[in-house]
C-alpha positions as CSV (number, residue, x, y, z in Angstrom):
1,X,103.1,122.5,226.0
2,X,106.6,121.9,227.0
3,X,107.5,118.6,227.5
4,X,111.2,117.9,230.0
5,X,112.5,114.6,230.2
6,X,114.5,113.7,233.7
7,X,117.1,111.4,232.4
8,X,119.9,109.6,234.2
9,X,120.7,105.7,235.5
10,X,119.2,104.0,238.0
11,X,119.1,104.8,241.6
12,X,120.2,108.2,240.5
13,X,117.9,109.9,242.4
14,X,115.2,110.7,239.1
15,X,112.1,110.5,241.1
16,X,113.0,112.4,244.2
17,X,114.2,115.0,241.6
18,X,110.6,114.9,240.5
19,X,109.1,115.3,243.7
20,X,110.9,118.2,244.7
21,X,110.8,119.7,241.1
22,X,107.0,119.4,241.4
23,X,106.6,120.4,244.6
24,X,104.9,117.2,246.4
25,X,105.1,113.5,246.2
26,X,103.5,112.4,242.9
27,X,106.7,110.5,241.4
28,X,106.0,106.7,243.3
29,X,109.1,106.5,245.6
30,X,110.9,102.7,245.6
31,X,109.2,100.9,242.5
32,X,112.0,98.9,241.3
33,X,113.8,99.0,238.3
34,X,112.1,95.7,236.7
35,X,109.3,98.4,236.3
36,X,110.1,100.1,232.8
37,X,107.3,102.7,232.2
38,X,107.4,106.4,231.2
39,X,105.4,108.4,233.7
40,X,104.4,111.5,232.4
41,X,103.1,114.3,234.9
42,X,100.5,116.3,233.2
43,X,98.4,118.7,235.2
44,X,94.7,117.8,235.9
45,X,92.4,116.8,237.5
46,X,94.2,114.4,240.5
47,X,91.9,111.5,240.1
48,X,94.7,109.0,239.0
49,X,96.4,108.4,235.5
50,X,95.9,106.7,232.0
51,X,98.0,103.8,231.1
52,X,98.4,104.3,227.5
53,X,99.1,101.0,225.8
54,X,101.6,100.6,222.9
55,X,98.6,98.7,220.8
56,X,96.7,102.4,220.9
57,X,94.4,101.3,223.8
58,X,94.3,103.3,226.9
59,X,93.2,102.2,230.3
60,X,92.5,104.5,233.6
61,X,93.9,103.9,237.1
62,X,92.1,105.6,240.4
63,X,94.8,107.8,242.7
64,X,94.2,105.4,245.1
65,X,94.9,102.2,242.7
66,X,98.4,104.1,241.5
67,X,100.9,103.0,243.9
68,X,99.9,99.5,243.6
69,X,99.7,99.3,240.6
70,X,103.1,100.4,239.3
71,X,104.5,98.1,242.5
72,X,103.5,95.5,241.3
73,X,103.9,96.0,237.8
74,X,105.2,92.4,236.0
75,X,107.6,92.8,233.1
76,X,105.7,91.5,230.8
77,X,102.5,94.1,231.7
78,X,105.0,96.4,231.5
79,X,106.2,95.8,228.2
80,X,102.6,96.5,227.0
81,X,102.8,100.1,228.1
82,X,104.1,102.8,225.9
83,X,103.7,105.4,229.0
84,X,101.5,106.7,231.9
85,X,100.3,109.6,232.1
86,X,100.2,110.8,236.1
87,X,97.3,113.5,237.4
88,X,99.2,116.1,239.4
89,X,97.6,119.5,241.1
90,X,99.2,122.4,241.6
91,X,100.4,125.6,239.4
92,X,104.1,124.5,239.8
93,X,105.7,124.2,236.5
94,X,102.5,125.4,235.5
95,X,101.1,123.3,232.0
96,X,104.5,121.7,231.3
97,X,104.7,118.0,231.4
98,X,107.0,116.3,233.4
99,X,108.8,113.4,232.2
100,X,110.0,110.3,234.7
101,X,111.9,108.1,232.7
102,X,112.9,104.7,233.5
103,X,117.3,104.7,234.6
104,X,119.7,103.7,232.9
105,X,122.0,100.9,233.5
106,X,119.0,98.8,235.4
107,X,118.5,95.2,235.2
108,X,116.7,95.1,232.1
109,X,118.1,96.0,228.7
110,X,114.4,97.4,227.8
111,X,114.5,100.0,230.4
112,X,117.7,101.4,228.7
113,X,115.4,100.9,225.0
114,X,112.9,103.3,226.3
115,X,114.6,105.7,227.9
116,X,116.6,106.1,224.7
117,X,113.2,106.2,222.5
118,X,111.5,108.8,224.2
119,X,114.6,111.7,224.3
120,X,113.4,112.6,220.7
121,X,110.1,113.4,222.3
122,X,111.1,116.0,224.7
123,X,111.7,119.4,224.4
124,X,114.5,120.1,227.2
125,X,116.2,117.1,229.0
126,X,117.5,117.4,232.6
127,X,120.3,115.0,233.5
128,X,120.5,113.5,237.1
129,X,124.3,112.4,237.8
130,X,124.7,111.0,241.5
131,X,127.1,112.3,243.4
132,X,127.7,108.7,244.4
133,X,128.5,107.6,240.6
134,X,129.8,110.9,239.3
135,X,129.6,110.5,235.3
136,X,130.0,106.8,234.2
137,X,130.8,105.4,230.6
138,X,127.0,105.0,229.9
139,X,125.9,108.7,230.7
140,X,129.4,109.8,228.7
141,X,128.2,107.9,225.6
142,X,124.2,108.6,225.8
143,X,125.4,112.3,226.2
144,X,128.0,112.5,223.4
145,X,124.5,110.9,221.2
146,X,122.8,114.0,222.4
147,X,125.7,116.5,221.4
148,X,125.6,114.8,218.1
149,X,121.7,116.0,217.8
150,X,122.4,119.1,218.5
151,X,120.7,118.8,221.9
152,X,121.8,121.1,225.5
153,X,120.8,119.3,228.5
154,X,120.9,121.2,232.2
155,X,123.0,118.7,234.4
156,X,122.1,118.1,238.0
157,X,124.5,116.6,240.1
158,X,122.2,115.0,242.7
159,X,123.2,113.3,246.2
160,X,125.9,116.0,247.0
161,X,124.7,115.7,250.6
162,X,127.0,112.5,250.3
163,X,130.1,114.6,249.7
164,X,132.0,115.3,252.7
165,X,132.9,118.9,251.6
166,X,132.0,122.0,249.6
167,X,135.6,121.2,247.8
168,X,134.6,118.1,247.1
169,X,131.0,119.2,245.6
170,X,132.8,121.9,243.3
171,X,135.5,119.4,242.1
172,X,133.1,116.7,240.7
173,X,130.7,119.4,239.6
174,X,133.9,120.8,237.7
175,X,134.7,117.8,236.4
176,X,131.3,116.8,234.9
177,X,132.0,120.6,233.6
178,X,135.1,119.8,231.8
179,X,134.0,116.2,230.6
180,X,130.9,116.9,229.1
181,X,130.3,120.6,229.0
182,X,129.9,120.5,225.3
183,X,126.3,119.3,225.8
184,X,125.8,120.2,229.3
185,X,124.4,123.7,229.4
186,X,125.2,123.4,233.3
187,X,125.8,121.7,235.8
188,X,123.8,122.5,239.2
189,X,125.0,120.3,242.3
190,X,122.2,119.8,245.0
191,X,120.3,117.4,247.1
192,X,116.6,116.5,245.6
């Protein structure tokens, strides 16, 4: 099954993207970034998710138990978990998994370690660039990494509701474009 990662830094709109790619609200909206777990979305069954552990254990949490959960995820919980893997319903993006990865440039240097760790496992990575940031120093060099691999990655520019005008959108999307475009198989401007 394919497996896309949603990469990009923090607040960069990652799990709205999610949403929106899958079609419904399964991607918990507002956990903060001290919260540095994968969340895969696999499709099943909708009953909740498995936390799996990086000793090799795996634990399950009810839909209903979900949100809480990851809110109130503690860093050092979280630094048990390799990943969880999310129910979601629905034939959109039919069997493929759906990758949520924890942003960039957060508080926490782990976040970053993870992030980073699990790029190897994916088949296809999708880049969210805010609007608001438009390509910093950290994506440049993470990208460049990937170029290196021999990896494309599809660019969304995300937030371009925050542009004042169509120039504007087309000028940053340009740039990204011109900056990076040796990894970037495109670069799609919209508003998750």
């Amino acid at each position: 099954r394919l497996t896309i990662a949603i990469m990009g830094e923090f607040s960069a709109g990652k799990r709205t993207f999610v949403n929106a790619l899958l079609g419904r609200a399964v991607a918990p909206m507002g956990v903060l970034p001290t919260t540095c777990t994968i969340n895969v979305f696999r499709r099943g069954t909708g009953r909740g998710a498995r936390v799996h552990y990086r000793d090799g254990s795996i634990a399950t949490v009810s839909a209903d138990e979900l949100d809480p959960y990851l809110r109130n995820l503690d860093d050092v919980e979280a630094g048990r978990v390799r990943h969880l893997e999310i129910d979601r319903v629905g034939e959109r993006m039919g069997d493929a998994a759906v990758v949520d990865t924890p942003g960039l440039n957060a508080l926490d240097e782990y976040h970053e370690k993870v992030a980073r760790e699990f790029i190897e496992e994916a088949d296809a990575v999708v880049w969210i660039f805010s609007a608001t940031q438009g390509g910093t120093a950290t994506e440049a060099g993470i990208l460049s990494e990937l170029r290196v691999s021999g990896r494309k990655v599809l660019g969304v520019l995300n937030k371009v509701d925050t542009l004042d005008s169509q120039a504007d959108r087309d000028e940053l999307a340009g740039y990204l474009r011109e900056q990076l475009g040796e990894v970037l198989v495109e670069v799609l401007p919209l508003s998750a």
